[in-house]
C-alpha positions, -999 to +999 in steps of 0.1 A: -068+545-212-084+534-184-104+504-179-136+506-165-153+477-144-191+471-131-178+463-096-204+470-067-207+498-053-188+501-019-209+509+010-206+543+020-207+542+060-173+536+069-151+556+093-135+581+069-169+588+057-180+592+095-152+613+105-155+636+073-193+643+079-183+652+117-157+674+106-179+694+079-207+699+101-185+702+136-199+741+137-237+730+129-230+703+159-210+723+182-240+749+180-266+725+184-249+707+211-244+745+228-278+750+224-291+716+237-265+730+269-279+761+271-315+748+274-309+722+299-287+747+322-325+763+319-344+736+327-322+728+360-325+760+374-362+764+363-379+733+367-404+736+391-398+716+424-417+686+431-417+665+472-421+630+472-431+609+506-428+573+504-440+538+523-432+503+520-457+476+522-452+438+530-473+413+518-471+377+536-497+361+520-535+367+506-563+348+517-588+349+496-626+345+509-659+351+498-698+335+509-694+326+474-662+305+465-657+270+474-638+259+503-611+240+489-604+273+470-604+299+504-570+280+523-553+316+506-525+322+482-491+324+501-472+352+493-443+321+483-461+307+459-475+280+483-508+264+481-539+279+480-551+293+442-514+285+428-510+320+418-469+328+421-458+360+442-452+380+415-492+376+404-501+380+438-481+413+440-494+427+410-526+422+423-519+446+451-505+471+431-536+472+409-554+478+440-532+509+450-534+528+417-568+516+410-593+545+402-611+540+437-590+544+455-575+571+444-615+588+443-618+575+480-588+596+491-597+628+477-629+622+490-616+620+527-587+644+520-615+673+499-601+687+466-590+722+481-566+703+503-550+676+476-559+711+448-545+737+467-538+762+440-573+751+418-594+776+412-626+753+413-617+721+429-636+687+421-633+652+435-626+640+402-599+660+393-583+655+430-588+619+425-571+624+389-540+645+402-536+616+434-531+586+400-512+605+382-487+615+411-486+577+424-460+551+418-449+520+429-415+496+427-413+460+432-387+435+425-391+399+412-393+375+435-401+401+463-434+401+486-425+445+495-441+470+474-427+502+472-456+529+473-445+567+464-463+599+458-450+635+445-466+666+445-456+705+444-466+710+479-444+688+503-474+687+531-500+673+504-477+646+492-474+630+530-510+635+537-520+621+502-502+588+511-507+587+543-548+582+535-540+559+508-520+535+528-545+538+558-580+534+532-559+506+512-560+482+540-597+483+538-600+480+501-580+448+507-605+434+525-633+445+503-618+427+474-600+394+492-621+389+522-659+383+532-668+415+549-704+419+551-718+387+540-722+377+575-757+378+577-768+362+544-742+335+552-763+329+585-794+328+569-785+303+542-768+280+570-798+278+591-822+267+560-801+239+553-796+229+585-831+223+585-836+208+556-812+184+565-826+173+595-861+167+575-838+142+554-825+119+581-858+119+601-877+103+564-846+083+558-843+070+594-881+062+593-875+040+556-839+022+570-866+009+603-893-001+579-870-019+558-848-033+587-817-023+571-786+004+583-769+004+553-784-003+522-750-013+504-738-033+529-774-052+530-774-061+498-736-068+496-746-096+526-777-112+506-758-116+476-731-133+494-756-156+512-775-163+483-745-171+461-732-196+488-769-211+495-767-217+456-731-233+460-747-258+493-783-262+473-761-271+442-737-292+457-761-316+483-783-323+453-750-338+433-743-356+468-782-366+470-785-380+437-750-399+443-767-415+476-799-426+455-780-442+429-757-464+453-791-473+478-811-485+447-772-505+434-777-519+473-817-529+471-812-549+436-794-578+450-810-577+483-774-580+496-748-563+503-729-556+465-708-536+449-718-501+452-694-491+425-715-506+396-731-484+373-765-482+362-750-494+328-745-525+342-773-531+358-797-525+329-773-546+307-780-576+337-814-570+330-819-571+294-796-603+289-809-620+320-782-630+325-764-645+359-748-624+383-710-621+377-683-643+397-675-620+426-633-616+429-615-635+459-590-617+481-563-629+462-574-620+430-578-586+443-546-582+457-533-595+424-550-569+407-536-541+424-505-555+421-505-555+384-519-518+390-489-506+410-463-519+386-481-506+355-480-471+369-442-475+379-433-485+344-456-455+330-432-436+351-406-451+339-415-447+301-416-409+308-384-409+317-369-427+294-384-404+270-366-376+280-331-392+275-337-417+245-351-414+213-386-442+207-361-466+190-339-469+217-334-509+232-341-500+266-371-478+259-389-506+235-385-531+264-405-510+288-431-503+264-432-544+253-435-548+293-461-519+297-479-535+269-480-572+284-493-560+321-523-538+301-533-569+285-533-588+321-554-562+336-583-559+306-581-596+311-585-590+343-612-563+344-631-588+321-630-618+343-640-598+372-660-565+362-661-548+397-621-543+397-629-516+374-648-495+393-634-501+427-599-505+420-574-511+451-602-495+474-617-528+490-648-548+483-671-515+490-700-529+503-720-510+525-749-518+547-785-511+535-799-495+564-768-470+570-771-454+534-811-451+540-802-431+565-776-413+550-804-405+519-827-395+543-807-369+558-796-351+525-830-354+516-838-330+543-809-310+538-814-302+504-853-288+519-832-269+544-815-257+513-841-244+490-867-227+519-835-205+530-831-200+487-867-189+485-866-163+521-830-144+503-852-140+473-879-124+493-850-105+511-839-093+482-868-082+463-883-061+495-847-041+494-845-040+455-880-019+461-867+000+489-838+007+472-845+039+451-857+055+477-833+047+499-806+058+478-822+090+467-824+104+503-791+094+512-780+114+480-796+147+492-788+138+527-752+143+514-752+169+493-769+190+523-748+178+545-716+189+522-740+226+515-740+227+556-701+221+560-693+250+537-716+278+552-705+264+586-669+276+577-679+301+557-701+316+586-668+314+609-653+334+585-673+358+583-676+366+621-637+370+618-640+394+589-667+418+605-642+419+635-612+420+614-596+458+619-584+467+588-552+486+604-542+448+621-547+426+594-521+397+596-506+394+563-499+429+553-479+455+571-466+485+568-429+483+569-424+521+567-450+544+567-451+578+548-418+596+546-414+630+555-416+648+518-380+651+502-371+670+469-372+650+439-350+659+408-351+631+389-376+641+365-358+671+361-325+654+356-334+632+330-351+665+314-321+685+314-295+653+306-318+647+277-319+682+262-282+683+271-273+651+249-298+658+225-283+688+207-254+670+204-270+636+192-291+660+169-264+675+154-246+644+151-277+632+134-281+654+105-248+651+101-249+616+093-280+619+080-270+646+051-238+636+043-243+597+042-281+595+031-291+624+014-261+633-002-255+622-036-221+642-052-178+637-048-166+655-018-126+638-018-105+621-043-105+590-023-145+585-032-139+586-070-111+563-067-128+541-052-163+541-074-146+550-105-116+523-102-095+551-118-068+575-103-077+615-101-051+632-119-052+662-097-075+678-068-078+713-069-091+730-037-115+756-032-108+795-041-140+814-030-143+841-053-110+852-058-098+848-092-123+830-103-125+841-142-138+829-170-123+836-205-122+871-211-140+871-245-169+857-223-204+877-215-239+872-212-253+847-185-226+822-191-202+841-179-215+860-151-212+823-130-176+822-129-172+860-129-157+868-094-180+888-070-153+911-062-149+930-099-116+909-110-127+909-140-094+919-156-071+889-144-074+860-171-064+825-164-032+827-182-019+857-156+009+846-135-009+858-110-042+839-112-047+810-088-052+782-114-015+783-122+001+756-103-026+739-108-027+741-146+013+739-143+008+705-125-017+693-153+008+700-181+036+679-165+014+651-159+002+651-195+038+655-214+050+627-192+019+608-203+022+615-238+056+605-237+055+574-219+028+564-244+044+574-275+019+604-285+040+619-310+019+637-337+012+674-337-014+689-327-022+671-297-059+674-291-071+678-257-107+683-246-117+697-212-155+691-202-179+689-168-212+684-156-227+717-160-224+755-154-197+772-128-180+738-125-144+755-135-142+733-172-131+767-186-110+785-160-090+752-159-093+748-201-075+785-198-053+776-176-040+748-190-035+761-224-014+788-210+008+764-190+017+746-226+021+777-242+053+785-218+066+751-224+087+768-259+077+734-279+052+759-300+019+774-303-014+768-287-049+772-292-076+773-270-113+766-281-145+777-268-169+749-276-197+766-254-207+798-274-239+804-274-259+805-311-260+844-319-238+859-293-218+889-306-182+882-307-165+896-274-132+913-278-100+905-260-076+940-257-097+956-286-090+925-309-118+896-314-109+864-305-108+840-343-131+815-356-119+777-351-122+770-392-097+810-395-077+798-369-067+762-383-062+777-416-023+772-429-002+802-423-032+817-410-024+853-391-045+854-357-038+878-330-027+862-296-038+863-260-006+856-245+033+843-259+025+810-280-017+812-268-042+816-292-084+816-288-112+808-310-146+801-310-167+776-333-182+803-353-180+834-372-200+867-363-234+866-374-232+824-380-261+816-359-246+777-354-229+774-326-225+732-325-195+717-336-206+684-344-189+652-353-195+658-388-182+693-386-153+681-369-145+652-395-146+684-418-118+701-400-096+671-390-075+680-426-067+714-416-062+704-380-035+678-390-020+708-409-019+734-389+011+748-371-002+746-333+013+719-312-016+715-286-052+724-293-074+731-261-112+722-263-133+740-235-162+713-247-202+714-236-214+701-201-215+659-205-255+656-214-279+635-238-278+664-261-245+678-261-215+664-286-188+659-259-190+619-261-186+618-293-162+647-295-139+630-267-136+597-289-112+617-313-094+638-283-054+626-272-066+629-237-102+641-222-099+662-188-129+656-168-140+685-140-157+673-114-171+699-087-169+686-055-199+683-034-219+698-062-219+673-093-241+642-085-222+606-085-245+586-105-243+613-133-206+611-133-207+572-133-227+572-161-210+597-181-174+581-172-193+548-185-203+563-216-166+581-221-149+547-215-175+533-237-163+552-265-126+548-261-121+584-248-085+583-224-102+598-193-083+613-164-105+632-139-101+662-123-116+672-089-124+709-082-139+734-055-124+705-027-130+720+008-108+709+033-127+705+069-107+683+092-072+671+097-046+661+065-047+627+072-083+622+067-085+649+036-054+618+027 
């Protein structure tokens, strides 16, 4: 019994898939693709003609000017992405091509062309819709990176396409200039120059007349000058009243001894003679001097020393507490020193220092007169200073507009040039755009019609190929080969039987009603059963048999009867033709008898005869030594109920009922033709209690997920399932049918 497994689902695009759907639909695509040829041989030999005339345009570089713009912004944009506005080429070259298929232009040229002659074959003409046909028939190329635009137009009528662009190359050199250049701002330009030209010259006449009355040129370099002045008069005035005060104090040091003294000695000193009354001190001899700055010189040599030393040697080193002992004994010599004789400390090694009276009078009286110098130039910078500082604002405020006129004046100045070139400018000579080729003689285009024809040429076939995909991959949702169910299912088909058409397609030949006319054969047939020699299910049902005694005895099914149900998936599927079949290839075998069972009669149906004999009733026909009339050597049929026995459902429990007499009766296989696998029908549980359960599948007709479910439910139940595909059509080569 087979296993079943909740794999996922394998993806259905794959090339045998592919190839399968091409090959089934290869008539719908060949016609399609036929068609799609048929249509575009149509449209090349139809299409109406069409001339285009083209030019080719080079753009150098755009200047860009207006009476408006700054100047800094009018140096113009260079066609390789120079200075100017910064814009690259490519922006620049846009720009251009916006100007050629702009709506203006386009209005201007049918306006100088007239509507009859760009609408030749209008009934009523109008500018707008000339202007509307010249857009729509107007292209242009460009490359990246390139400064050449490619201008085209195409029209029906080869002599309006050259004159068309012919205008619109000729009027586009003037819309160039009305949207990049200056043109006709001459005069306001002039105007505006001339006011502030006078307007200027009223602002240096008033700030010429304050500079005289303030006696300045430049007001920032004035007062840069005074505040230098008066921060080094401050510097002189500070520094002669330190020397003044110096003088004073050492004429006064002169004048209290009447003599010449000391001028070295403080005030300290003096005051401190004063209050103790005491005598003068003992003035120091040469020698003493000398001594003293002896006894200086070495001290600072051993200081040096000691600093040294300090470097190398820690404090308690020998050598370093010797120099200090010896630094220590020379200080002590010079305090005594300094004591004995107080003037060695204020005039040190410089001399006795006495001056004569009269000489530093002199000397006082000078700085004296200096330091007045000093303070009346102080006072005249401050009066400097504050008759700017009042001028100042002024000053400043006219300078400011004197600059801003003058910057106002510069730009209409240039602007103005500018303008005269632009009013002379000819359009037809500007320097940065030419015409590298102008309008083309008109030339037959068939490009559009081409890609037209091409298209409907590869779209047939691309359509074809489409719904094929589309049906067979997407929308279709049933078993078309073995290999499918093999692979969903994880089980092996037992056999594949391929498709008949009508021929010999019969149902049992006790069937009527509307059961039966589905398998009934179009053709009248009716009288060939499935157990004829001649019937088309034979090999197949011969096939079948084989397969199931070899599986019965591989696995040991021994007992007698074998039971062996044969169900679908709904009506016309071929569960009976192949039930039929199949009993009548066992019957041949010589092993015994055979029974085959209609499971599908409908509730009331009058009993149908076979050869002017009824077919028996399942409970007759199991009966021991029960005497039923037979369809064929060994073959027997019967239904599930008796004429007149309105139930016509042999249910489990009915079934239970009859598994006694089954057991005992003398057949050796019993067929079941079961019910359709549905929610209502008994075949699940039916096929529980079967040997082996044959499962029809119609090919392309029975949907997948409804036979996953049901092969689910079968294996669920313990049935031994081996499935059976039928109605197979064969569309391409054997090795993909393999």
């Amino acid at each position: 019994m087979p296993e079943h497994r909740n794999d996922p689902e394998p993806s259905k695009i794959n090339l045998s898939n592919i190839l399968f759907a091409l090959f089934k639909w290869k008539r719908t695509i060949l016609a399609l693709a036929l068609a799609g040829i048929v249509i575009a041989v149509a449209v090349y030999y139809f299409y109406p003609a069409a001339y285009e005339s083209d030019a080719r345009l080079l753009v150098r570089y755009v200047l860009e000017r207006s009476g408006y713009d700054p100047v800094d912004a009018v140096t113009g944009t260079s066609a390789r992405g120079g200075s100017g506005t910064g814009l690259t080429i490519d922006a620049v070259i846009a720009a251009e091509i916006s100007i050629l298929t702009s709506w203006d232009l386009s209005v201007q040229v049918a306006e100088a062309l007239g509507p009859n002659r760009v609408l030749p074959d209008a009934k009523a003409p109008t500018v707008v819709g000339a202007a509307a046909a010249i857009n729509s028939g107007l292209s242009t190329t460009t490359s990246k990176g390139s400064n050449i635009i490619g201008v085209s137009y195409t029209n029906r009528k080869p002599e309006v396409a050259t004159a068309v662009l012919n205008e619109l190359v000729t009027r586009y050199f003037t819309k160039h200039l009305e949207v990049h250049r200056s043109a006709g701002a001459f005069d306001f330009v002039s105007q505006q120059s001339d006011q502030i030209r006078a307007r200027l010259n009223q602002t240096e006449d008033a700030l010429k007349a304050l500079k005289a009355k303030a006696g300045v040129i430049s007001l920032a370099d004035s007062m840069s000058s005074l505040n230098a002045q008066s921060s080094h008069t401050e510097e002189q005035l500070r520094a002669a009243e330190n020397d003044l005060a110096e003088q004073q104090a050492k004429v006064k040091q002169i004048e209290r001894g009447g003599l010449p003294v000391d001028l070295n000695e403080t005030d300290n000193t003096k005051d401190k003679a004063k209050d103790n009354a005491a005598p003068p001190p003992q003035q120091a001899s040469t020698k003493d001097i000398g001594d003293y700055q002896a006894l200086v010189t070495n001290l600072t040599k051993l200081r040096e020393t000691q600093l040294e030393m300090s470097a190398k040697y820690t404090p308690e080193n020998v050598l370093v507490k010797m120099n200090q002992a010896h630094i220590n004994e020379l200080e002590n010599q010079k305090r005594d020193f300094e004591k004995k004789f107080p003037e060695l400390a204020i005039t040190g090694a410089r001399g006795s220092g006495q001056l004569d009276l009269r000489v530093e009078r002199a000397r006082l009286a000078g700085m004296k007169s200096k330091l007045d110098d000093l303070r009346r130039q102080k006072i005249e910078l401050q009066d400097r200073m504050k008759q700017l500082a009042d001028a100042g604002p002024q000053i400043a405020s006219l300078e400011r507009a004197k600059d801003l006129e003058e910057q106002d004046y510069k730009y209409y100045s240039g602007t103005l040039q500018k303008a005269r070139v632009d009013e002379a400018l000819d359009p037809s000579k500007m320097p940065n755009i030419s015409a590298i080729q102008r309008p083309s003689p008109p030339g037959k285009v068939t490009t559009t019609r081409d890609k037209i024809a091409l298209g409907f040429a590869g779209g047939g076939l691309a359509l074809g190929l489409a719904l094929a995909l589309l049906f067979e991959l997407v929308l279709s949702h049933s078993y078309k080969r073995r290999s499918e169910i093999e692979l969903q299912l994880r089980s092996p088909v037992m056999l594949t039987i391929p498709y008949q058409g009508s021929n010999g397609r019969l149902r049992l030949p006790w069937k009527s009603g509307r059961r039966a006319s589905k398998e009934t054969p179009a053709n009248g047939k009716s009288n060939l059963a499935p157990w004829e020699v001649e019937h088309f299910i034979r090999p197949y049902s011969e096939a079948i048999r084989d397969r199931l005694g070899l599986y019965f005895e591989l696995h040991g099914v021994t007992h007698k009867p074998k039971l062996i149900g044969v169900t679908g998936f709904g009506e016309g599927s071929g569960t009976s033709t192949l039930a039929a079949g199949v009993a009548a290839a066992l019957s041949e075998t010589g092993d015994g008898k055979v029974l085959l069972v209609d499971v599908n009669a409908a509730n009331g149906e009058v009993h149908p005869f076979f050869a002017g004999r009824p077919a028996a009733s399942l409970t007759a026909a199991i009966e021991p030594q029960a005497e039923i009339t037979s369809a064929a050597d060994n073959l027997y049929l019967a239904t599930i109920n008796r004429s007149g026995n309105k139930s016509a459902h042999l249910g489990l429990k009915k079934f239970f009922a009859l598994v006694p007499n089954l057991k005992a009766s003398d057949f050796d296989y019993i067929i079941f033709d079961m019910p359709p696998i549905n929610q209502t029908s008994p075949t699940i549980g039916l096929a529980a209690l079967m040997d082996k359960v044959l499962v029809v599948v119609e090919a392309e007709k029975t949907n997948r997920d409804l036979v996953k479910r049901s092969y689910r439910e079968l294996v669920g139940a313990r049935a031994d399932v081996a499935v059976v595909l039928n109605k197979t059509r064969s569309y391409g080569p054997s090795w993909l049918e393999g």
